[in-house]
C-alpha positions, 0 to 999 in steps of 0.5 A: 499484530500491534495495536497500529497495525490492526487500525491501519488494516482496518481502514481502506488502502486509499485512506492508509495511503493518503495517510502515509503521505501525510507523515512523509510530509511531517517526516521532511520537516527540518524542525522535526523534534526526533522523538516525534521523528522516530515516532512517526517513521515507526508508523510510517513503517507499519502502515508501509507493511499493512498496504503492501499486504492490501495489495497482495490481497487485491492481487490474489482476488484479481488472479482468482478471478481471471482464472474463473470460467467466463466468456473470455478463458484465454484472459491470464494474469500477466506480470506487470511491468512499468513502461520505461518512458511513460507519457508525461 
């Protein structure tokens, strides 16, 4: 694992999130120069893969959790599946 990928991983999912928003925003930038372009969309794509991990991790727990014997053991992870109107 890179150097990048290793802080990214270490910092929340919210925090890696907000800043991959940030470098979309650099990234529509016309005036970009392209080494800065190129740089950017390579840690883009770092963090891209660091929160897709966070959040099959969070998955994993949330699974294992509804899996426990508790007050509710009919509770089973259910696939989820976004609406196709959602409410505006």
């Amino acid at each position: 694992m890179t150097r990048a990928a290793k802080a990214g991983k270490a910092e929340s999912f919210e925090k890696n999130l907000e800043r991959l928003d940030a470098i979309v925003h650099q990234l529509e930038d016309a005036e970009l120069p392209l080494d800065k372009a190129l740089q950017l969309y390579e840690e883009g794509m770092k963090l891209s893969a660091v929160c897709h991990e966070q959040l099959q991790e969070a998955e994993g727990r949330v699974e294992i959790l509804l899996k426990k014997p508790g007050p509710t053991p009919e509770r089973r992870p259910e696939p989820f599946e976004p609406e196709e109107n959602p409410p505006l």
